[in-house]
C-alpha positions in Angstrom: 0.0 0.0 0.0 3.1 2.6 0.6 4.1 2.4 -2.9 0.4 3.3 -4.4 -0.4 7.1 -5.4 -1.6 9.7 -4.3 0.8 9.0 -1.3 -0.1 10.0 2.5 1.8 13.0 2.0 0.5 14.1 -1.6 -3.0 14.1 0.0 -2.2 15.9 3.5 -0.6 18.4 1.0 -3.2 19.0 -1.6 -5.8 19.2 1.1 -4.1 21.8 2.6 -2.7 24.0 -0.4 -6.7 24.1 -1.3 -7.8 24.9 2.4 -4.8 27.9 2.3 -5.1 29.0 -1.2 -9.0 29.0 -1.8 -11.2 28.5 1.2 -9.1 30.5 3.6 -9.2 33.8 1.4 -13.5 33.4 0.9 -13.7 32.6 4.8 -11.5 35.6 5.9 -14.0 37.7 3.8 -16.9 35.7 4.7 -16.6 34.7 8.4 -13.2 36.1 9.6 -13.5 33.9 12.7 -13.8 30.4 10.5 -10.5 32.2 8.3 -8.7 31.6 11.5 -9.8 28.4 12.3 -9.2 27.1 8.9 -5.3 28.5 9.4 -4.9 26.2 12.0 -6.7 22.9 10.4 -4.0 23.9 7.8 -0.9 24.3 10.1 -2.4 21.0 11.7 -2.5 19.3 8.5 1.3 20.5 7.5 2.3 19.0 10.8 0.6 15.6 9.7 2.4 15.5 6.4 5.6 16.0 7.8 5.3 13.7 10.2 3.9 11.0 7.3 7.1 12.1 5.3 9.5 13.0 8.3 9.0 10.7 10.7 9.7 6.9 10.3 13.4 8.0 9.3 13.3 9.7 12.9 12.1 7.2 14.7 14.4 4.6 13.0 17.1 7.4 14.2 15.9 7.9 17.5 15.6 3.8 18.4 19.5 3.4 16.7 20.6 5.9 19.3 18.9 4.7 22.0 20.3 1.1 21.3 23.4 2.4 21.2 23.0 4.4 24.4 21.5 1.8 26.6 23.3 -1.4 25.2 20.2 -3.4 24.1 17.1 -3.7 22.2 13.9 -3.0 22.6 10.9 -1.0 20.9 11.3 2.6 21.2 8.9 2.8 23.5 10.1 0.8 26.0 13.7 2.1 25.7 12.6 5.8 25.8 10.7 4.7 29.1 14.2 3.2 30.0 15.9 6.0 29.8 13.1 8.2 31.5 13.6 5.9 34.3 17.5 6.0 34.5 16.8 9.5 34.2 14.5 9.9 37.1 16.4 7.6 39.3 19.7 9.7 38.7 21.7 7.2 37.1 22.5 9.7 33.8 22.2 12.8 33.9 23.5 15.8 31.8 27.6 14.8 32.4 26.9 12.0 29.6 27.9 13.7 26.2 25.9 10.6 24.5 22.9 11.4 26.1 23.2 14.8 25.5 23.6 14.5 21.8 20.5 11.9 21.8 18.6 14.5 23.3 19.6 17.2 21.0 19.2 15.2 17.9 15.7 13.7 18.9 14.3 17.4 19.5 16.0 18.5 16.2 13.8 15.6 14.5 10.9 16.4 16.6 11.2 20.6 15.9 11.7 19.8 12.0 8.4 17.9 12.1 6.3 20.3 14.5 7.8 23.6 13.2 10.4 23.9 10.5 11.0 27.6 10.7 11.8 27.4 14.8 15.7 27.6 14.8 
């Protein structure tokens, strides 16, 4: 099914270049209120494409790391509760350059996918 067209991110995209380009500029004249809500369907909908697009190659990324990190497998869930743990208990904390580059590269993945422009 991944390989058929339009893809995921083809739709999310189309849906929202005709919710920015023609039924947000009739609304704002319109109903100025539903304008504004329509913006944020359309931010919401830019989110979900990237995150279609953006985000298995993260999460492949942020599971390698955390293997790495801990020494084991495991699903990304349970090794991102792992290190919540180790985190909680005090058994790593910001003195581990490895963890600190996780961190910074998972919220680099996560800020690309939730807002692009934030630097």
């Amino acid at each position: 099914m991944a390989q058929d067209r339009p893809t995921t991110s083809e739709l999310l995209t189309a849906i929202a270049d005709f919710l920015r380009e023609e039924a947000t500029p009739a609304l704002d004249v319109a109903e100025p209120r539903l304008g504004f809500q329509v913006r944020v369907a359309v931010n919401a909908l830019a989110i979900l494409e990237r995150e279609a697009r953006l985000g298995p190659a993260a999460d492949a990324r942020e599971h390698d790391r955390l293997r790495a990190l801990l020494g084991h497998d495991g699903t990304l869930e349970a090794l991102n509760r792992e290190l919540a743990r180790q985190l909680r208990a005090g058994t790593r904390d910001e003195s581990d350059a490895v963890l600190m580059e996780h961190l910074r590269a998972t919220v680099a993945d996560k800020i690309a996918i939730a807002n692009p422009k934030w630097k």
